[in-house]
VOVEXKOL-512290 format. One record per residue (C-alpha): chain; residue number from 1; residue in three letters; y negated, x, z negated. Coordinates in steps of 0.02 Angstrom, whole numbers. Layout:
VOVEXKOL-512290
A | NUM | ala | Y | X | Z
...
//
This chain:
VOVEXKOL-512290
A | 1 | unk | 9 | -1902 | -1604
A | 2 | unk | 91 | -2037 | -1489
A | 3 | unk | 33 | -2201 | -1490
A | 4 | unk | 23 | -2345 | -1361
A | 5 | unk | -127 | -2444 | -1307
A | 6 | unk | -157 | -2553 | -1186
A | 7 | unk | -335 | -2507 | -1079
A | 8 | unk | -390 | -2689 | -1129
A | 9 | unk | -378 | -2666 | -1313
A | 10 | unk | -490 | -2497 | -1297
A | 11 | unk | -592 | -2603 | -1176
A | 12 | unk | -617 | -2722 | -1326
A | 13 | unk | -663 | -2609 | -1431
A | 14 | unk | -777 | -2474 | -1377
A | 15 | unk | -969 | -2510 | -1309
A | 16 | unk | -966 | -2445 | -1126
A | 17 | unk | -1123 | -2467 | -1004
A | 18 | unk | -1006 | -2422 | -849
A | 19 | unk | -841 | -2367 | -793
A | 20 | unk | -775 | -2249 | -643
A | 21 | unk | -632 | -2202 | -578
A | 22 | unk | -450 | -2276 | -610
A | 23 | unk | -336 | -2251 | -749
A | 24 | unk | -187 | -2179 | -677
A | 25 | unk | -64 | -2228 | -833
A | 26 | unk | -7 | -2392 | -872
A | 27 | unk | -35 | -2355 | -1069
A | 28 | unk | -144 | -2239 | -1161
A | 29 | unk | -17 | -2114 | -1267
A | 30 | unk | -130 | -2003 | -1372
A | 31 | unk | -299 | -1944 | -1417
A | 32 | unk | -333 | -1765 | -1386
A | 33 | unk | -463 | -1622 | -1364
A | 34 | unk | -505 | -1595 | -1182
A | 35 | unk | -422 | -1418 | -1161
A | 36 | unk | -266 | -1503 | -1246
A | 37 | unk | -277 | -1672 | -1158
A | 38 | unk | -129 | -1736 | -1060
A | 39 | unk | -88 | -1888 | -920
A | 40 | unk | -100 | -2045 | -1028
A | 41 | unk | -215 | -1949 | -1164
A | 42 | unk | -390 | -2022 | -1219
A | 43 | unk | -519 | -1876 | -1249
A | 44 | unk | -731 | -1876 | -1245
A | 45 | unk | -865 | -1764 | -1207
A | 46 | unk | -999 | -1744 | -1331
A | 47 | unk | -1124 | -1649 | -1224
A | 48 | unk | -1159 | -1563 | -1073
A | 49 | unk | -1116 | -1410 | -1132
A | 50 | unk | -920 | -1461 | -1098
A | 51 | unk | -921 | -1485 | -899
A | 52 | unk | -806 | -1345 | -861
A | 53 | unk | -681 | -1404 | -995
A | 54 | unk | -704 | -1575 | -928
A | 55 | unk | -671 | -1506 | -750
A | 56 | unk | -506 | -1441 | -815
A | 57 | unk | -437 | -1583 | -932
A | 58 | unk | -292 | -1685 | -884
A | 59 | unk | -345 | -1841 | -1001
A | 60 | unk | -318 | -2004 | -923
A | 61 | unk | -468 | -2099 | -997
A | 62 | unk | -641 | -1995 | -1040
A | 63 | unk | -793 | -2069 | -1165
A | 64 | unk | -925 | -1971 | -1108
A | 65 | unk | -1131 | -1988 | -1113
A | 66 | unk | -1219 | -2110 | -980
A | 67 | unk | -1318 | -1949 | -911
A | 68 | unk | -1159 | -1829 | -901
A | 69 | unk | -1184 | -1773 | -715
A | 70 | unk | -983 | -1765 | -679
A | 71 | unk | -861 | -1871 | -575
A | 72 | unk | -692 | -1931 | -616
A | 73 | unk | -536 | -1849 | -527
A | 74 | unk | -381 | -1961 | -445
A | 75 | unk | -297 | -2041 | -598
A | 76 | unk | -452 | -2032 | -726
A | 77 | unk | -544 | -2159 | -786
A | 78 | unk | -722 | -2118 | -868
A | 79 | unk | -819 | -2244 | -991
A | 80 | unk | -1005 | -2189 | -999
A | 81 | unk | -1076 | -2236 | -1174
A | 82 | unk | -1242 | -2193 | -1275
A | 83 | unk | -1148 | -2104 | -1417
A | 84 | unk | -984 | -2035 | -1366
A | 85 | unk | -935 | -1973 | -1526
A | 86 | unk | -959 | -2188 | -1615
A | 87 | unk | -849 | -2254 | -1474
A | 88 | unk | -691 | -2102 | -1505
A | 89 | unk | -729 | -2156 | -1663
A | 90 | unk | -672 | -2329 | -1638
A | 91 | unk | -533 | -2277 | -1540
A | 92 | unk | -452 | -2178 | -1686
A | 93 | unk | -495 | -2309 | -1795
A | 94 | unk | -359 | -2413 | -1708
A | 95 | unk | -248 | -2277 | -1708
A | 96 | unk | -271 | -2261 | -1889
A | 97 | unk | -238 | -2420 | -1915
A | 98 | unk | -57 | -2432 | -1841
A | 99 | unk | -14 | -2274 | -1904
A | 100 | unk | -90 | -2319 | -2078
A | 101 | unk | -59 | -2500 | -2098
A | 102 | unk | -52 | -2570 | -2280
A | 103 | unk | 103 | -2594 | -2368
A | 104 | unk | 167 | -2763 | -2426
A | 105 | unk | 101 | -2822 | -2588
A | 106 | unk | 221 | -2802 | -2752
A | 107 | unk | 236 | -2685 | -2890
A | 108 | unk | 344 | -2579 | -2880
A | 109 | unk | 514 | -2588 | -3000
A | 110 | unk | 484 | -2402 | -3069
A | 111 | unk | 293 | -2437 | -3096
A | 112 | unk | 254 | -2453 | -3276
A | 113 | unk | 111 | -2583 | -3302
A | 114 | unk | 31 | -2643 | -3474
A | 115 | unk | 84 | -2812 | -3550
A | 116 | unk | -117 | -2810 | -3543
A | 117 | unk | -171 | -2758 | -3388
A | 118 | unk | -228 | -2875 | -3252
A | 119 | unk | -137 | -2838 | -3073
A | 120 | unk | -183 | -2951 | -2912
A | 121 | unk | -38 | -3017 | -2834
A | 122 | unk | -137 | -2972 | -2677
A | 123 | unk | -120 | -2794 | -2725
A | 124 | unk | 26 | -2661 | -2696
A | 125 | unk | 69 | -2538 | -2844
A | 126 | unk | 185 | -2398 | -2785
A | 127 | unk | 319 | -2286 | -2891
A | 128 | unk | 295 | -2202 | -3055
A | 129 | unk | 114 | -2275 | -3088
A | 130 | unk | 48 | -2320 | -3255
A | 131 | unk | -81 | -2450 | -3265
A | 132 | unk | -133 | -2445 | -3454
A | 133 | unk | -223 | -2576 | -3580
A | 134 | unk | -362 | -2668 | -3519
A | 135 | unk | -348 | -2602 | -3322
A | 136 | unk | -406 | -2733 | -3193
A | 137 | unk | -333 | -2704 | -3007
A | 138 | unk | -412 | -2815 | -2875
A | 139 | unk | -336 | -2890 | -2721
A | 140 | unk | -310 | -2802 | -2568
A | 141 | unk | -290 | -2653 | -2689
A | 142 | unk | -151 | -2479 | -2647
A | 143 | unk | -101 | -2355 | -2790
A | 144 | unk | 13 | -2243 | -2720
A | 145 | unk | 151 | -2152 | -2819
A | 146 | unk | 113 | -2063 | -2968
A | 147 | unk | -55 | -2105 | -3010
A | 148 | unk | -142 | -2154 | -3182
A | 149 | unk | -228 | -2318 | -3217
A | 150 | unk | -313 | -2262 | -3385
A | 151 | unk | -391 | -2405 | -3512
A | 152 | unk | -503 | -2518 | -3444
A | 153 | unk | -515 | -2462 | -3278
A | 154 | unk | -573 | -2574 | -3150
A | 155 | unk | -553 | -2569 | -2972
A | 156 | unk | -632 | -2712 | -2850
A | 157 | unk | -562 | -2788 | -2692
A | 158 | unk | -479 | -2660 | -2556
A | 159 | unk | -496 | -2498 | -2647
A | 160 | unk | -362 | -2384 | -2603
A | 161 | unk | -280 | -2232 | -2731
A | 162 | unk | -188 | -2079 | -2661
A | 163 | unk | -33 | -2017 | -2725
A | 164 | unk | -77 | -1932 | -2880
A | 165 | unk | -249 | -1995 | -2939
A | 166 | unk | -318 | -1994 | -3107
A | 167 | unk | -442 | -2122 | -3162
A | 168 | unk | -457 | -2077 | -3352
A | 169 | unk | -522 | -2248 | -3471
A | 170 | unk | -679 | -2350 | -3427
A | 171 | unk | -699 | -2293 | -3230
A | 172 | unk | -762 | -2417 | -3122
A | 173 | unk | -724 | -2428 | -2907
A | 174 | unk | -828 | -2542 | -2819
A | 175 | unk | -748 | -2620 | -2655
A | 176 | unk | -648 | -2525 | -2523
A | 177 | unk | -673 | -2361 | -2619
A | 178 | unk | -535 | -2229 | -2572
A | 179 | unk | -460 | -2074 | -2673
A | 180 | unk | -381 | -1968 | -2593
A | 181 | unk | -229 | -1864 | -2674
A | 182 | unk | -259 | -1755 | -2814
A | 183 | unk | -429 | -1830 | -2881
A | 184 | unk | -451 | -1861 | -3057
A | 185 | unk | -608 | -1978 | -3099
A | 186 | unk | -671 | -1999 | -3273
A | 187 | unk | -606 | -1836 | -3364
A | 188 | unk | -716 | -1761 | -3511
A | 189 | unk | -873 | -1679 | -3450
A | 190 | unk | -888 | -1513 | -3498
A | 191 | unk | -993 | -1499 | -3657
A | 192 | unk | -991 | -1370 | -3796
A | 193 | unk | -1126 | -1303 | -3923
A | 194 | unk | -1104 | -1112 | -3988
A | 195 | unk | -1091 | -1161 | -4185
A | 196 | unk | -1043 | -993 | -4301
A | 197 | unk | -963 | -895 | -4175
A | 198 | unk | -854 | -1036 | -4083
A | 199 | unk | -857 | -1152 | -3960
A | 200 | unk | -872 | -1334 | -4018
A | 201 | unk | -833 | -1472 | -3885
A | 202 | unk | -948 | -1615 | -3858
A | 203 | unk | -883 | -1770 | -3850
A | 204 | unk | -866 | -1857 | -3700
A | 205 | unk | -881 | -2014 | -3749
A | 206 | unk | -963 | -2109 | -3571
A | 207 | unk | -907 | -2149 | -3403
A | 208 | unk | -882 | -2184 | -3216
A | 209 | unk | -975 | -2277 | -3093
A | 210 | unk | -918 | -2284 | -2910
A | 211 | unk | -1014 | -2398 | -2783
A | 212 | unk | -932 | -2481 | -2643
A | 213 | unk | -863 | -2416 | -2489
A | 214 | unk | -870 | -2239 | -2554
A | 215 | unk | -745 | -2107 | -2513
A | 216 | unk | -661 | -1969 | -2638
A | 217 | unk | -570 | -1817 | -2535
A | 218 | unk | -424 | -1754 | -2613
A | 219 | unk | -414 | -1645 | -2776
A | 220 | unk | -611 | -1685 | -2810
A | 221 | unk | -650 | -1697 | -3008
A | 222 | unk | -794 | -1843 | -3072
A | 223 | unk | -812 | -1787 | -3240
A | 224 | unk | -868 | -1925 | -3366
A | 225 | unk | -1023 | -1950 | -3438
A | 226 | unk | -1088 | -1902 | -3609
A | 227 | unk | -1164 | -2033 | -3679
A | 228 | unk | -1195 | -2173 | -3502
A | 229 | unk | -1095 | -2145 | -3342
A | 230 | unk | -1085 | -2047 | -3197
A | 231 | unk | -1146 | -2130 | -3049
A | 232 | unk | -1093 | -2112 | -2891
A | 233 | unk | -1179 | -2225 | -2738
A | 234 | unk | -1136 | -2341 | -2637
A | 235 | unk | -1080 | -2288 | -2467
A | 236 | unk | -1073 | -2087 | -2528
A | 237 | unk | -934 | -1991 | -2428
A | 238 | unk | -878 | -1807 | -2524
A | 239 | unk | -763 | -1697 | -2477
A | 240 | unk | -606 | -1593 | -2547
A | 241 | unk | -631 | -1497 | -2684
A | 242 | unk | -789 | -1554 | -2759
A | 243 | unk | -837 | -1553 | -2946
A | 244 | unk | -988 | -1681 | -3013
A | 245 | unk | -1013 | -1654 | -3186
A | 246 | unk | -1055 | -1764 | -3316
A | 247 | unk | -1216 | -1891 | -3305
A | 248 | unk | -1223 | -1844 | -3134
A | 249 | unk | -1320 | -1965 | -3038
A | 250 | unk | -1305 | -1974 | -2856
A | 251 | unk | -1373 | -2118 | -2736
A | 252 | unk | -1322 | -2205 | -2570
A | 253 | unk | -1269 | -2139 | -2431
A | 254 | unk | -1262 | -1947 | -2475
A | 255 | unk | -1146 | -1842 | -2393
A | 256 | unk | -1054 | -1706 | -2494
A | 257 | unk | -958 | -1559 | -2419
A | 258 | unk | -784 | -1477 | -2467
A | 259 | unk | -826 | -1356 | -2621
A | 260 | unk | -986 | -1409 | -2668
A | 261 | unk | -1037 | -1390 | -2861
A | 262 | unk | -1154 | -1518 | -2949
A | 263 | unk | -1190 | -1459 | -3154
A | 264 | unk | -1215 | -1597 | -3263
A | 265 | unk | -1357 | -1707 | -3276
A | 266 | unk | -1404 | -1681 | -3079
A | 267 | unk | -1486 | -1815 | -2984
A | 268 | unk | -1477 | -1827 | -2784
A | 269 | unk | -1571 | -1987 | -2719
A | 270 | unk | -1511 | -2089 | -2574
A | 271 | unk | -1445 | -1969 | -2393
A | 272 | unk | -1447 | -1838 | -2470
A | 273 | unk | -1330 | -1715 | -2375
A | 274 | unk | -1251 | -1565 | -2449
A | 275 | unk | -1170 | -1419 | -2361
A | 276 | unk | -1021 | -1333 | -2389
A | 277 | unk | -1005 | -1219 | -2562
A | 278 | unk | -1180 | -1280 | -2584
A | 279 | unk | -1235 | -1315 | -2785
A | 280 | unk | -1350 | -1388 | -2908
A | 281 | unk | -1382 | -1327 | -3066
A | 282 | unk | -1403 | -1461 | -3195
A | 283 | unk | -1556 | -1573 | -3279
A | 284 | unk | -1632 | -1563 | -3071
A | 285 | unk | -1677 | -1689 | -2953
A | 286 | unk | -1651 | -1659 | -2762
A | 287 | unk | -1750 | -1793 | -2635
A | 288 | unk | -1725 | -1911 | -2528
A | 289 | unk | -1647 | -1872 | -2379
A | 290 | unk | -1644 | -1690 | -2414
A | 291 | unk | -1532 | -1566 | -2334
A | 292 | unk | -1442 | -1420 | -2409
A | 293 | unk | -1334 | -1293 | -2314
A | 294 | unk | -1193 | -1213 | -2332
A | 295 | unk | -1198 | -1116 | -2499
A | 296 | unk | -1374 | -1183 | -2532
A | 297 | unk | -1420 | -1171 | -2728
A | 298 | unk | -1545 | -1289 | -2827
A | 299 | unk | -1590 | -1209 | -2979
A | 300 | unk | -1741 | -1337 | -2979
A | 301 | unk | -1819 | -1505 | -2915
A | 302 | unk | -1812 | -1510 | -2723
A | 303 | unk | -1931 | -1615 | -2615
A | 304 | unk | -1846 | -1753 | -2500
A | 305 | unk | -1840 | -1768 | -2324
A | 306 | unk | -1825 | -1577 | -2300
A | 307 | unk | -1692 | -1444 | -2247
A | 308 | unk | -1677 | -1308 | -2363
A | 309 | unk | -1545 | -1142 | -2383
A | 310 | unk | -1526 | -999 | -2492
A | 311 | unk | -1475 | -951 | -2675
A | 312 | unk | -1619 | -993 | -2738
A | 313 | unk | -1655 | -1147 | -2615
A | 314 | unk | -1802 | -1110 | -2510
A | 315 | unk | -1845 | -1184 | -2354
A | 316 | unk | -1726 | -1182 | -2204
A | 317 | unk | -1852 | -1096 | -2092
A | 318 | unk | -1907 | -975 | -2230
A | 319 | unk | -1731 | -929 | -2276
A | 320 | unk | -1671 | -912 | -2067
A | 321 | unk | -1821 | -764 | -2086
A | 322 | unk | -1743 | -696 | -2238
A | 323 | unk | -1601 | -673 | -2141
A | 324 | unk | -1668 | -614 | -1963
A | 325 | unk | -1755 | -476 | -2090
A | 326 | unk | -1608 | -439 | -2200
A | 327 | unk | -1515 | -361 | -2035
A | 328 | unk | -1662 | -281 | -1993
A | 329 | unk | -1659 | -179 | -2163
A | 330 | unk | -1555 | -22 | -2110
A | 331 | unk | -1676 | 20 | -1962
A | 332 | unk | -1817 | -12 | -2073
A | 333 | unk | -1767 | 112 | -2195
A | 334 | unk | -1714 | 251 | -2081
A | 335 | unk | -1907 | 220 | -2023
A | 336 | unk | -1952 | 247 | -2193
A | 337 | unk | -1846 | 401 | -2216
A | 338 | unk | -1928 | 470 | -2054
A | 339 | unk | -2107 | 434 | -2076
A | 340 | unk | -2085 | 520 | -2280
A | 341 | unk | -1996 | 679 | -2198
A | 342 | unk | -2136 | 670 | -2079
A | 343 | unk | -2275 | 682 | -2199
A | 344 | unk | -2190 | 806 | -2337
A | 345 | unk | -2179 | 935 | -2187
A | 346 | unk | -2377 | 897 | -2148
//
C-alpha cells in the first residue's frame, strides 16, 4: 500500500499525549505490521507483549501505549496514546479515504432507471443498475455496477451499494449504510408448511428495515419478513457470509461475525456480539450485551450481559470446563478399564 502523508496531517489527526524521537522520512509511505514495517512506514503496538518485534521493526513512525517501557531508535518517531489501536484507526481512515474517494455524481449512460423512480442529483449510479418503480435514492448515495434497486426501495443520505447488491421491493437503508458486494437484502424468507405430502411455500409478503450507519459484508442474505419487517439496528456491523432470516429482529450496536446463522423470528437486543459460525435458532431472544463465541448455539432465550459458548449455549466458564474435561476423557477411561480389570481378577 503506498501512500503519502505529511507528519502534520497524522499529527492532526490522531490523539497523542507525547512524542519521542525524530522521524527520519520526510513523508509517511505506508502502514504496516511491525515485522513487515519499512523506513517511511507507520505501524503500532497494541501491548506489551510486542517489545521484541518492536525492537526489530524498521517503521518510521510508532502509535504505541503511554506505559510501553521502550525507546525510539535514530530515525523513529514514537506517539504514545491511551488506545493505540483508535489512533491506527484514524490513520487508515485517511488512507481509506484517498484510496476510496467517492466518485462524481451522475448516472451512468448504461444504468437503466424507472420513469418513476426518484434519483438525487447528489447521488452517483454506476453501470448496468436497475432502479425499479417507486425506488427513492438519497444524496450522497453510490450503487456500483450491477446492482438491483427493487420497487420501492429507499435508501437515505450517504448509503453506499457494492457491485452486485440486491435489495428486493420495500427495503429500507437508513443513512451511511454500506453493502458490500454480493449481498442481497429483502429476498423471501424461507417459509413452507408440509400440506399432503409437499412442500407449500409461505408467502413472503413483509420487509426490510436497516438503521443508520450500519454495515453489510459481502455476500450476506437479509431475508424479508413474513408478515412486518426484518429489523436490523442502528449502528450493527455483520460480517461476510451471514444469513438473518425472516422477522428477525436485531438492535443497536450488535456485532455479527463471518458465517453466523440467525433462524427466523430471532431477537438480539442492543451489543449484542456474536462469534464466528455462531447461531440462533428461531422464536428466541438473546440479551443485552450478551456474548456468543465462535460456533456458540441458542436453541433458547439467553440472559444479557453474559458470555456464553457451546452447542447448546451454556455459560463461557461452564463450557471452557467441558472442554478442559473432554481432553481428559481418554485417560479417564483407560482408568476405568484398569480399575474393572482390577476388580474382575479380585
Amino acid at each position: 500500500m503506498e501512500i503519502a502523508i505529511p507528519l502534520n496531517t497524522i499529527l492532526d489527526r490522531v490523539d497523542y499525549s507525547s512524542f519521542e524521537g525524530e522521524l527520519g522520512v520526510h513523508r509517511l509511505m505506508g502502514v504496516a505490521s511491525l515485522d513487515e514495517a519499512r523506513r517511511g512506514d507507520i505501524t503500532f503496538v497494541a501491548s506489551s507483549k510486542h517489545i521484541a518485534a518492536l525492537e526489530k521493526s524498521k517503521a518510521s513512525l510508532v502509535i504505541l501505549d503511554e506505559e510501553t517501557d521502550a525507546k525510539p531508535k535514530s530515525g523513529q518517531l514514537f506517539l504514545r496514546v491511551k488506545k493505540p489501536s483508535i489512533e491506527i484507526a484514524k490513520v487508515c481512515e485517511l488512507i481509506a479515504r484517498s484510496m476510496w474517494t467517492p466518485p462524481a455524481p451522475g448516472i451512468h449512460r448504461l444504468a437503466n432507471i424507472s420513469s418513476r423512480a426518484q434519483v438525487s442529483r447528489e447521488a452517483t449510479v454506476g453501470a448496468f443498475v436497475t432502479v425499479a418503480d417507486g425506488a427513492h435514492i438519497g444524496p450522497g448515495c453510490v450503487i456500483e455496477s450491477g446492482c438491483h434497486v427493487g420497487e420501492d426501495c429507499q435508501l437515505a443520505e450517504g448509503c453506499w451499494l457494492g457491485a452486485n447488491v440486491v435489495l428486493e421491493r420495500d427495503t429500507k437503508l437508513g443513512c451511511r449504510v454500506r453493502v458490500h458486494a454480493g449481498s442481497v437484502l429483502g429476498a423471501d424468507g424461507f417459509g413452507y408448511e408440509f400440506l399432503n405430502g409437499k412442500h407449500v411455500k409461505i408467502p413472503q409478503v413483509g420487509s426490510v428495515t436497516i438503521g443508520d450507519d450500519v454495515e453489510i459484508g459481502s455476500n450476506t442474505t437479509i431475508d424479508r419478513g413474513r408478515f412486518g419487517p426484518t429489523r436490523i439496528g442502528e449502528g450493527t456491523k455483520i460480517d461476510n457470509l451471514v444469513q438473518i432470516g425472516h422477522n428477525a429482529d436485531i438492535g443497536k450496536h450488535c456485532i455479527i461475525c463471518a458465517q453466523v446463522g440467525l433462524a427466523g423470528s430471532t431477537t438480539l437486543e442492543d451489543y449484542v456480539v456474536m462469534g464466528g459460525r455462531a447461531g440462533a435458532a428461531g422464536h428466541l431472544t438473546i440479551g443485552a450485551a450478551a456474548q456468543l463465541s465462535g460456533e456458540c448455539v441458542a436453541y433458547s432465550d439467553l440472559e444479557g450481559d453474559a458470555k456464553y459458548g457451546g452447542a447448546p449455549a451454556v455459560s463461557l466458564v461452564a463450557y471452557q470446563r467441558m472442554i478442559v474435561l473432554q481432553r481428559k476423557l481418554p485417560d479417564l477411561f483407560k482408568r476405568l478399564n484398569r480399575l474393572e480389570s482390577q476388580l474382575s481378577e479380585d
